[in-house]
NUVEX-451266 format. One record per residue (C-alpha): residue number from 1; residue in one letter; x, y, z. Coordinates in Angstrom, 3 decimals. Layout:
residues N
<atom><num>NUM</num><residuo>a</residuo><px>X</px><py>Y</py><pz>Z</pz></atom>
...
This chain:
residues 208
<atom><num>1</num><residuo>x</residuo><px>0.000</px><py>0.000</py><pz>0.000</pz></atom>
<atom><num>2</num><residuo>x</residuo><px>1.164</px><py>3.267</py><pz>-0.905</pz></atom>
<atom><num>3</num><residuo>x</residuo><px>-0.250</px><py>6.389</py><pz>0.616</pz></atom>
<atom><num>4</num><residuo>x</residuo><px>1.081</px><py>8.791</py><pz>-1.386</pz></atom>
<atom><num>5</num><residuo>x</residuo><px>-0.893</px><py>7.543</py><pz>-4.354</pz></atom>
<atom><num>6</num><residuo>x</residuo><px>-4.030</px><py>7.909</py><pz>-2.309</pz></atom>
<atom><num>7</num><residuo>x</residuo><px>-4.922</px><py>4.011</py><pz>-1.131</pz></atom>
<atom><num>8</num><residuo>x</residuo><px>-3.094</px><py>4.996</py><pz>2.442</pz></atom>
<atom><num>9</num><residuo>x</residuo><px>-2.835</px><py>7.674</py><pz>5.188</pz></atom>
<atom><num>10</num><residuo>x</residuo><px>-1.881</px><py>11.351</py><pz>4.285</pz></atom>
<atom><num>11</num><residuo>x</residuo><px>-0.107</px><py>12.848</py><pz>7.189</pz></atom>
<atom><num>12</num><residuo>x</residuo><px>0.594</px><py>16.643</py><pz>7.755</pz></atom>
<atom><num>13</num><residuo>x</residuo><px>3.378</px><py>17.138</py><pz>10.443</pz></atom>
<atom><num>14</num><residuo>x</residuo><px>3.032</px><py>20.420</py><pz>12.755</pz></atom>
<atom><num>15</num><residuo>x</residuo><px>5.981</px><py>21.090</py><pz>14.795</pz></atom>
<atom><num>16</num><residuo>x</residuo><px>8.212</px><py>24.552</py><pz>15.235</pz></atom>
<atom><num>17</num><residuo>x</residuo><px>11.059</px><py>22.849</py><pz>15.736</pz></atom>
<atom><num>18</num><residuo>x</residuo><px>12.481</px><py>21.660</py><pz>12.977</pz></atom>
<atom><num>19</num><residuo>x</residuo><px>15.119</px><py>18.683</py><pz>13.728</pz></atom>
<atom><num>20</num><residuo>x</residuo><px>11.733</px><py>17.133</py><pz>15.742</pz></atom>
<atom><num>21</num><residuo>x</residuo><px>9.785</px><py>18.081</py><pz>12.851</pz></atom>
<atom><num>22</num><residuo>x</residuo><px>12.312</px><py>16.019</py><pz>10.630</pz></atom>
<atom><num>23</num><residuo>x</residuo><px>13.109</px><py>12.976</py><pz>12.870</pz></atom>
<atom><num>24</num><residuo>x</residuo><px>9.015</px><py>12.497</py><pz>13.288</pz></atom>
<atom><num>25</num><residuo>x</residuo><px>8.637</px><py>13.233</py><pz>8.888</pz></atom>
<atom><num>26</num><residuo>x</residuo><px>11.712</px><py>10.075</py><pz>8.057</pz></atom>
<atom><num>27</num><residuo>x</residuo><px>10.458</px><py>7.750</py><pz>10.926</pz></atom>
<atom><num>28</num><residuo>x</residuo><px>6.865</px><py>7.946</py><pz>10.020</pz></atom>
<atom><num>29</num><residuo>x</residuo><px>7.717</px><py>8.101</py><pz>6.448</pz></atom>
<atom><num>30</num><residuo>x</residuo><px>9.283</px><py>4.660</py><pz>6.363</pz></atom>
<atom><num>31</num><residuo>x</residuo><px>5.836</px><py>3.335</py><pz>7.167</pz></atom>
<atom><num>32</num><residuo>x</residuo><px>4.540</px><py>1.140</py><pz>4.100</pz></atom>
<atom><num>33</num><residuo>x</residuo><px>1.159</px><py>2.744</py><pz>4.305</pz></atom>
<atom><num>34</num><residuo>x</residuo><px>1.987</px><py>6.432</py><pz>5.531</pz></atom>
<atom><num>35</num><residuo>x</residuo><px>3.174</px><py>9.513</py><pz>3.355</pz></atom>
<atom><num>36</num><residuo>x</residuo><px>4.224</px><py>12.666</py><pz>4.674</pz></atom>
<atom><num>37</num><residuo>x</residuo><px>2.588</px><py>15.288</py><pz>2.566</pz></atom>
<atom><num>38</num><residuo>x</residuo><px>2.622</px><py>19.103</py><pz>4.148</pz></atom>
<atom><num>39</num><residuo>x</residuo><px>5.086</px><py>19.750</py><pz>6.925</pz></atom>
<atom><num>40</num><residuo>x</residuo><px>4.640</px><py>23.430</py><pz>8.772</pz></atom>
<atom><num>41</num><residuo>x</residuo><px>6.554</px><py>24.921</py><pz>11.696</pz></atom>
<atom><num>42</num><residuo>x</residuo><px>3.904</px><py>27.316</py><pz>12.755</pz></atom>
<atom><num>43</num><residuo>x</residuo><px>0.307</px><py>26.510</py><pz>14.285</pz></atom>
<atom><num>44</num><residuo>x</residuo><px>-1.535</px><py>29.010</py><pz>11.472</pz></atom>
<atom><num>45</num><residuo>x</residuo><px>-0.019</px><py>27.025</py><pz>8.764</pz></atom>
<atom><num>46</num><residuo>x</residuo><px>-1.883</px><py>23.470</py><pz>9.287</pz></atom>
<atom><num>47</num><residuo>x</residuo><px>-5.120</px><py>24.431</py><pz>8.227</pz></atom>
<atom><num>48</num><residuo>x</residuo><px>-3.841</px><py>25.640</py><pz>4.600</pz></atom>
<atom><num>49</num><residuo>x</residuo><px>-1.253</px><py>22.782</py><pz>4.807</pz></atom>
<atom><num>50</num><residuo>x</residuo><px>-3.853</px><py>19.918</py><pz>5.378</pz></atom>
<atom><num>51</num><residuo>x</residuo><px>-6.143</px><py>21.454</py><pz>3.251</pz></atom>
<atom><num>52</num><residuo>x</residuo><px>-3.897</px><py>21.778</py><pz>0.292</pz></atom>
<atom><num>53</num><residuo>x</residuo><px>-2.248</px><py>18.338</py><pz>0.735</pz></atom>
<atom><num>54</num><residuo>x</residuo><px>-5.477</px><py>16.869</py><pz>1.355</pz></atom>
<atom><num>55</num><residuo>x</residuo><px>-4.213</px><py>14.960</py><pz>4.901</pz></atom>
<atom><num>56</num><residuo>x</residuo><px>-6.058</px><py>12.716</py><pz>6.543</pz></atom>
<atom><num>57</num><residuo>x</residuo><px>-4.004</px><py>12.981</py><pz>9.617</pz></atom>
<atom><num>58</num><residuo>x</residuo><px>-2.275</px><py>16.020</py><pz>11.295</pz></atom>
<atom><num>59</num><residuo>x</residuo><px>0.446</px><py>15.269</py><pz>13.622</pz></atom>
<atom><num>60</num><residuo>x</residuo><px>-0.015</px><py>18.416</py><pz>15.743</pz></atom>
<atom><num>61</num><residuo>x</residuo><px>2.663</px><py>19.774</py><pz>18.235</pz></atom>
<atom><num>62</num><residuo>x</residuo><px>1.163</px><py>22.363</py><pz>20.549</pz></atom>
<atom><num>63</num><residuo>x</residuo><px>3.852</px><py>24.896</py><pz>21.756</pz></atom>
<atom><num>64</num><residuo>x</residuo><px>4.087</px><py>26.441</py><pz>18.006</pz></atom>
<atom><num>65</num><residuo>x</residuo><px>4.057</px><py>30.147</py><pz>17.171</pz></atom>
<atom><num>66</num><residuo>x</residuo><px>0.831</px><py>31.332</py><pz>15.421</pz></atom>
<atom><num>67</num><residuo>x</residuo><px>-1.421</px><py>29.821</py><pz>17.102</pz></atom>
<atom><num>68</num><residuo>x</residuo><px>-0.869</px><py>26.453</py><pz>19.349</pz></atom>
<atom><num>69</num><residuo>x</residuo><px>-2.009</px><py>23.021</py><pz>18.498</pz></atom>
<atom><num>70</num><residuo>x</residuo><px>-4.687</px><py>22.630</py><pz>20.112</pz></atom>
<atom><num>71</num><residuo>x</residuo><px>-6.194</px><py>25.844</py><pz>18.750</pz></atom>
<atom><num>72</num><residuo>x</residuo><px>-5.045</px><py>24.616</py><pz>15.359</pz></atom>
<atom><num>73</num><residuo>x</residuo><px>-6.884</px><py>21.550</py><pz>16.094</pz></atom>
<atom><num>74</num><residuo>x</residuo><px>-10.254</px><py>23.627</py><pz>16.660</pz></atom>
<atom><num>75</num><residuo>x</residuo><px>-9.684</px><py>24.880</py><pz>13.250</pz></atom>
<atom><num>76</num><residuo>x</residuo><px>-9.693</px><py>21.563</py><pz>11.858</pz></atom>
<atom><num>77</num><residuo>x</residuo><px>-12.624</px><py>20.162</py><pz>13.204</pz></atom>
<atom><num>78</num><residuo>x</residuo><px>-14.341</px><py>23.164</py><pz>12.331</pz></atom>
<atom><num>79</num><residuo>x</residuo><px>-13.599</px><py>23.773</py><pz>8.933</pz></atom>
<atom><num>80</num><residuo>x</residuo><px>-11.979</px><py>20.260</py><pz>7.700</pz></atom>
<atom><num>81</num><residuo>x</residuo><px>-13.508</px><py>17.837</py><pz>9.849</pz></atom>
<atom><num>82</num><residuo>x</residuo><px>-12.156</px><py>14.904</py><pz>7.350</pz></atom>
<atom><num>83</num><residuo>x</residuo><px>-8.840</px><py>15.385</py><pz>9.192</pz></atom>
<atom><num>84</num><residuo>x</residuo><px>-8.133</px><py>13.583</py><pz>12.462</pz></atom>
<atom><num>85</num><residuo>x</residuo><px>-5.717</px><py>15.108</py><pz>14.759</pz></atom>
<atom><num>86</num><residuo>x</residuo><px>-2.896</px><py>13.274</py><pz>16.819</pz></atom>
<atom><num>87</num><residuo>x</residuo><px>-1.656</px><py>15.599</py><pz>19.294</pz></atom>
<atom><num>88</num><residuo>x</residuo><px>2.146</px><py>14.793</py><pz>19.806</pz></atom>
<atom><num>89</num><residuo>x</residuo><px>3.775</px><py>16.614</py><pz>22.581</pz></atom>
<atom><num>90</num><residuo>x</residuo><px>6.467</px><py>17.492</py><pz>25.439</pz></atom>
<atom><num>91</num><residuo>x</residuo><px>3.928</px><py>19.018</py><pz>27.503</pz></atom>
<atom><num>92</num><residuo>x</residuo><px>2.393</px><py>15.801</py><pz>29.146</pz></atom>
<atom><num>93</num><residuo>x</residuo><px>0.061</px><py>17.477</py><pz>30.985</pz></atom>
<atom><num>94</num><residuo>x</residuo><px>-3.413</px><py>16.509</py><pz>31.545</pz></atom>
<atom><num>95</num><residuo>x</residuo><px>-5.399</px><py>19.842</py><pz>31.298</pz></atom>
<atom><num>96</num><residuo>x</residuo><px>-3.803</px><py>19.744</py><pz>28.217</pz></atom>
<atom><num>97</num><residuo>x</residuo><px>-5.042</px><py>16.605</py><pz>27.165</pz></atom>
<atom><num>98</num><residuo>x</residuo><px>-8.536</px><py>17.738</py><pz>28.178</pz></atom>
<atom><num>99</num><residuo>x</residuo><px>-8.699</px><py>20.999</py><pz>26.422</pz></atom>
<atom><num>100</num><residuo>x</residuo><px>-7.117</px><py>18.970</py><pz>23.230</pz></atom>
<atom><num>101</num><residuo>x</residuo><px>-10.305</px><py>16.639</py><pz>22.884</pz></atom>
<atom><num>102</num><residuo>x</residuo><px>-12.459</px><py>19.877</py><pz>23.570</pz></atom>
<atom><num>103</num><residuo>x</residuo><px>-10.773</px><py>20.983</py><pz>20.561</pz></atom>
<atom><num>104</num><residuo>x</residuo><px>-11.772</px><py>17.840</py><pz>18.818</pz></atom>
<atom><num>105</num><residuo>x</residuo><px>-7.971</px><py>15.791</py><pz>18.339</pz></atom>
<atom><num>106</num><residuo>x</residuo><px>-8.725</px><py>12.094</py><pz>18.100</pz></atom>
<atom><num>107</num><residuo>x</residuo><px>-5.414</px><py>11.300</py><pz>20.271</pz></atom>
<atom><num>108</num><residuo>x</residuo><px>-2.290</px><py>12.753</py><pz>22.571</pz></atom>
<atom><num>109</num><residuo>x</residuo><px>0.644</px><py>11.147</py><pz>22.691</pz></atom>
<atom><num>110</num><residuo>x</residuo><px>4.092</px><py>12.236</py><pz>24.324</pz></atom>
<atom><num>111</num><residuo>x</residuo><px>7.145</px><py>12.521</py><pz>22.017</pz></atom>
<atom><num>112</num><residuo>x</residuo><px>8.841</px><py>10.258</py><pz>23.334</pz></atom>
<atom><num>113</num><residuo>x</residuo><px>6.331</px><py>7.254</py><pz>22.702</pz></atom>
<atom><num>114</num><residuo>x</residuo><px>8.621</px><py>4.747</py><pz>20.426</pz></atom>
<atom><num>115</num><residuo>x</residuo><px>8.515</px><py>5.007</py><pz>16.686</pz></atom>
<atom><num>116</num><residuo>x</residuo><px>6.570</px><py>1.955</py><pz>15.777</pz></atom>
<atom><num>117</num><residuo>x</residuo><px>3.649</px><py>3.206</py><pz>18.610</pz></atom>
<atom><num>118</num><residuo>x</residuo><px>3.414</px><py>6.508</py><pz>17.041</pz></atom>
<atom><num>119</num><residuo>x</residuo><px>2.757</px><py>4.976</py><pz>13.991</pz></atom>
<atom><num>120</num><residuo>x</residuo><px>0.326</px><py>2.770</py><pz>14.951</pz></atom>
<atom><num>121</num><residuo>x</residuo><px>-1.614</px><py>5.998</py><pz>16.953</pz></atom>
<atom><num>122</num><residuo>x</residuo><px>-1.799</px><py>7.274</py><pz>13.361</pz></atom>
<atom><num>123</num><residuo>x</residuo><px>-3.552</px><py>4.284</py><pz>11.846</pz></atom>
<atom><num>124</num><residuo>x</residuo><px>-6.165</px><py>4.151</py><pz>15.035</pz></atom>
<atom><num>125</num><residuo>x</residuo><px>-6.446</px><py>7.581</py><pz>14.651</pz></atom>
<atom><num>126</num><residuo>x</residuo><px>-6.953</px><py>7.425</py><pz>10.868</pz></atom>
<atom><num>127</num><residuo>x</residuo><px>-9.279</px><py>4.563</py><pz>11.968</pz></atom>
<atom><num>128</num><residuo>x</residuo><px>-11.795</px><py>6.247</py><pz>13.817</pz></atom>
<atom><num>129</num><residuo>x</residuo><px>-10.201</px><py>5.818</py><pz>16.996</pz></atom>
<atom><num>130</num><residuo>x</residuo><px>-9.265</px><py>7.401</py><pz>20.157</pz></atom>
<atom><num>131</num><residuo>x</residuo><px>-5.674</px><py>7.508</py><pz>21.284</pz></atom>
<atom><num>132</num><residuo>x</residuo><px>-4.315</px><py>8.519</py><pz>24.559</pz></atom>
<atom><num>133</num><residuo>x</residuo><px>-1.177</px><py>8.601</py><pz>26.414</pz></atom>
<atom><num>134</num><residuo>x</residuo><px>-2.010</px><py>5.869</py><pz>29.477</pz></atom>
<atom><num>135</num><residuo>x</residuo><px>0.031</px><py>7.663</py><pz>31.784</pz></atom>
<atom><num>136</num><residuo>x</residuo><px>-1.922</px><py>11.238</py><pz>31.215</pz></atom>
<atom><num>137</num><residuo>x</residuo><px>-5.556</px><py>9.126</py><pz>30.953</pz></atom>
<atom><num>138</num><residuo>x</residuo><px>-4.879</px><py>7.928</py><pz>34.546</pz></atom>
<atom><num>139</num><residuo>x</residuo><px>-3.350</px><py>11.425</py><pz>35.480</pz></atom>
<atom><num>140</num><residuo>x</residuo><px>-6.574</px><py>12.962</py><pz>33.981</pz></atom>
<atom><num>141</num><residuo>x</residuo><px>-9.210</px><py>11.218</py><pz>36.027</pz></atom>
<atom><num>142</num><residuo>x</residuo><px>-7.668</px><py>11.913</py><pz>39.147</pz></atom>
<atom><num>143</num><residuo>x</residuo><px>-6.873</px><py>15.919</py><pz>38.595</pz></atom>
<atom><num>144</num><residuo>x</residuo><px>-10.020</px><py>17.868</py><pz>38.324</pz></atom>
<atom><num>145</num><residuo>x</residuo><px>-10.852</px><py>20.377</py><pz>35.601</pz></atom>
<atom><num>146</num><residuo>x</residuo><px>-9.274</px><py>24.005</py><pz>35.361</pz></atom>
<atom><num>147</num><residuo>x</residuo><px>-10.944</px><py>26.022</py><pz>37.810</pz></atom>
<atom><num>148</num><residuo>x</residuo><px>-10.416</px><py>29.213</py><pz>36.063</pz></atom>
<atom><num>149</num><residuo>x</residuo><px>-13.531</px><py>30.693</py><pz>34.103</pz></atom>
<atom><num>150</num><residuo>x</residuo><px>-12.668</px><py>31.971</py><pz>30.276</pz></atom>
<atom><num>151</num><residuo>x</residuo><px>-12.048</px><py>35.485</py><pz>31.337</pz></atom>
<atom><num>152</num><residuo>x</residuo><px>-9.902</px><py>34.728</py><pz>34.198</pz></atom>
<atom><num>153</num><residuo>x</residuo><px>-7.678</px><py>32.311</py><pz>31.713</pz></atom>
<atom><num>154</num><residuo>x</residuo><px>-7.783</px><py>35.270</py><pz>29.187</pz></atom>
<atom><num>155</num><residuo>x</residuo><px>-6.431</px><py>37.562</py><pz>32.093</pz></atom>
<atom><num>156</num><residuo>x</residuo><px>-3.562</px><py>35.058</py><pz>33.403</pz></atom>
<atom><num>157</num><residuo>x</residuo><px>-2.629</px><py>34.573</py><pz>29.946</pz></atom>
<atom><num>158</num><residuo>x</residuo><px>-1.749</px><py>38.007</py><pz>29.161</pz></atom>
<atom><num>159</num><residuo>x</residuo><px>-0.642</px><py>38.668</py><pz>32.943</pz></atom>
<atom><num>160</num><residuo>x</residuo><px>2.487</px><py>35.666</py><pz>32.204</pz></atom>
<atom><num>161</num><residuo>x</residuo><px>4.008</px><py>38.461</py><pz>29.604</pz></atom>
<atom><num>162</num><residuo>x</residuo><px>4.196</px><py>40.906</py><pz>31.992</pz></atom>
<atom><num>163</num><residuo>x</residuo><px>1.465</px><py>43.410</py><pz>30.939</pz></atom>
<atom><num>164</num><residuo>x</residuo><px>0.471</px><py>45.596</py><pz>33.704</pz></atom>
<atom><num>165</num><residuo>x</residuo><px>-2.464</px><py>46.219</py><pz>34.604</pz></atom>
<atom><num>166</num><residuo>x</residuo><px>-3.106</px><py>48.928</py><pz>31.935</pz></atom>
<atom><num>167</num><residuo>x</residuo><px>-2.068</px><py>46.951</py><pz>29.522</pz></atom>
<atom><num>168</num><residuo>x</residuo><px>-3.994</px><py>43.937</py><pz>30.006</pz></atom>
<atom><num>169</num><residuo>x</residuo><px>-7.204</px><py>46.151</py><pz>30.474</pz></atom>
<atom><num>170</num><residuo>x</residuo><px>-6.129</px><py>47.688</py><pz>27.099</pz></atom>
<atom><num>171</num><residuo>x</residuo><px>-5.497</px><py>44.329</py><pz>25.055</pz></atom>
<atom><num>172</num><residuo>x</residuo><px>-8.704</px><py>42.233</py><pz>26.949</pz></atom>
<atom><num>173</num><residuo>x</residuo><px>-10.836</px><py>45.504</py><pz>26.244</pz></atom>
<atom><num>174</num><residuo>x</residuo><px>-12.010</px><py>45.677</py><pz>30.222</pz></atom>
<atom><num>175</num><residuo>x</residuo><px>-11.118</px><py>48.027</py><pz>32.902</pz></atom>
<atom><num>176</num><residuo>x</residuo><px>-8.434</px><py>48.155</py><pz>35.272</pz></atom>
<atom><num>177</num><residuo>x</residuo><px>-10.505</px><py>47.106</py><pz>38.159</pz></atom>
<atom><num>178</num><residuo>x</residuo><px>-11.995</px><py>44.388</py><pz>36.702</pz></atom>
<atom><num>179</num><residuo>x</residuo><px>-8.563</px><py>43.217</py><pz>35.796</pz></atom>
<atom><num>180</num><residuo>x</residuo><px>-7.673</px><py>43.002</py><pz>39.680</pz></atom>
<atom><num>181</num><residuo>x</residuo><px>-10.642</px><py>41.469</py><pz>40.416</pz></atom>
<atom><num>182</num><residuo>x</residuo><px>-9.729</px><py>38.562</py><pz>37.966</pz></atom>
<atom><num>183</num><residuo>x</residuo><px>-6.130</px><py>38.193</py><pz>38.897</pz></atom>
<atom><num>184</num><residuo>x</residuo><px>-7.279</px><py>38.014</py><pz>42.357</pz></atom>
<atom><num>185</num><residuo>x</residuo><px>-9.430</px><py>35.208</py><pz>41.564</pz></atom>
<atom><num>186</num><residuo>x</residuo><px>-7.154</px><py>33.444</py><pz>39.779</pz></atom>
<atom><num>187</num><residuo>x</residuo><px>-4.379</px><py>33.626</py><pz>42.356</pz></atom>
<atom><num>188</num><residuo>x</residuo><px>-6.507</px><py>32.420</py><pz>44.772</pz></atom>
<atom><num>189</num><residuo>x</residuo><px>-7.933</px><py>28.733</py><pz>42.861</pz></atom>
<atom><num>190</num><residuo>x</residuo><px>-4.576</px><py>28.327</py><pz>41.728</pz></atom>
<atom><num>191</num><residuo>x</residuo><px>-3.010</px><py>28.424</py><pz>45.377</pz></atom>
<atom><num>192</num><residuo>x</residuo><px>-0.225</px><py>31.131</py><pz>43.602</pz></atom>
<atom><num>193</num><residuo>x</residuo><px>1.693</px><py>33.582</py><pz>45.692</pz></atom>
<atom><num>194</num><residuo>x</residuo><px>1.248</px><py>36.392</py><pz>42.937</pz></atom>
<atom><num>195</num><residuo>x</residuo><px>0.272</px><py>36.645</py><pz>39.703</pz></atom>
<atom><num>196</num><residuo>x</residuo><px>3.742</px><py>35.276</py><pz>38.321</pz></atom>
<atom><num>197</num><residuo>x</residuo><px>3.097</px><py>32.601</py><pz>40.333</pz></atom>
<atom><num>198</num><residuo>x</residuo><px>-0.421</px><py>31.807</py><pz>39.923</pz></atom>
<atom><num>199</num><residuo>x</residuo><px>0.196</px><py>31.689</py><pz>36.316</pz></atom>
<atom><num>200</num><residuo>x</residuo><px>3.710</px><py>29.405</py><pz>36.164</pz></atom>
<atom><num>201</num><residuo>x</residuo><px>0.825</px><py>26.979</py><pz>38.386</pz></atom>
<atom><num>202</num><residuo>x</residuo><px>-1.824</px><py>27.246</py><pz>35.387</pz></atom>
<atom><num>203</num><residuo>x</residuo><px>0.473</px><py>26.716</py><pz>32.599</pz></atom>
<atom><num>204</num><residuo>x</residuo><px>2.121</px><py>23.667</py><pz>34.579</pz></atom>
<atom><num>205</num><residuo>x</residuo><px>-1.308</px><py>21.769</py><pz>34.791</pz></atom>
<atom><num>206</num><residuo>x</residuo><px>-2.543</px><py>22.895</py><pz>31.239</pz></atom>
<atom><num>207</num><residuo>x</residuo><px>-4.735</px><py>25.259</py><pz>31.941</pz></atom>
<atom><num>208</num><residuo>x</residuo><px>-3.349</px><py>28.174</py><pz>29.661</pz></atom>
């Protein structure tokens, strides 16, 4: 089987770094009945990419510079639903995990999961399946959901760049004072000392 000549998978490969974006395109390329058709280093490329190359699959880092995988993944199941998403990763984390099946990715998998796995997390995925890391399924169930609401995520989000106050107000479109009322908040469900730190807590468990 050959997948480049269409009777296999078609697999887009998302990842800003570029050796990792190689090593992942020649392993998974040796497959009999995988092709590696669009490769992109930037999270607002994949939905042009996978639409030009017609993928079936996109292999979807999330830490990428555009917009992050999981976001890209949104995009995907919005407007080319006929294009699974494996979510391949550093960031084991599972309120990533959770916010990556929100987004409507058919697996998550860490980057170091062996070649011949990865491979076969395309097919299942490809298949109609659902993929998970064990590891982060287990970790999942037993840590709860982000307690942050929307706006409060928005807030600590911008906050981790080191906006003021002003800023954020300026960028989020609210005032100042409701600003402080949300970092507030958010320091205290994340258990943070400041904002700095209520954030670094956040980004640690996937909630950002």
């Amino acid at each position: 089987m050959n997948a480049a000549d269409g009777r296999g998978i078609r697999l887009l490969i998302a990842d800003d770094q570029a050796l990792v974006r190689g090593a992942l395109s020649a392993l998974l390329g040796l497959e009999p009945d995988i092709a590696v058709v669009a490769e992109v280093g930037r999270g607002d490329e994949v939905l042009a990419a996978a639409r030009d190359a017609r993928a079936d699959v996109a292999l979807l880092d999330i830490e990428m510079p555009g917009i992050d995988g999981i976001q890209a993944a949104a995009q995907l199941r919005d407007e080319l639903p006929g294009c699974r998403v494996l979510i391949v990763t550093t960031f084991g984390r599972p309120g990533y995990l959770k916010r990556a099946m929100q987004a409507g990715a058919s697996g998550f998998v860490v980057k170091d999961t062996p070649a011949a796995q990865l491979a076969d997390a395309v097919r299942r995925v490809h298949g109609g399946f659902r993929v998970v890391d064990p590891g982060l399924a287990a970790e999942s169930l037993t840590q709860g959901d982000s307690p942050l609401t929307e706006r409060e995520t928005d807030v600590l989000s911008v906050a981790r760049t080191g906006a003021s106050n002003a800023e954020i107000a300026r960028i989020l479109h609210l005032s100042e004072g409701t600003v402080r009322n949300h970092l507030s908040n958010a320091i205290g469900k994340t258990g943070g000392r400041n904002r700095a730190d209520a954030a670094r807590i956040a980004e640690q468990n996937g909630w950002l």
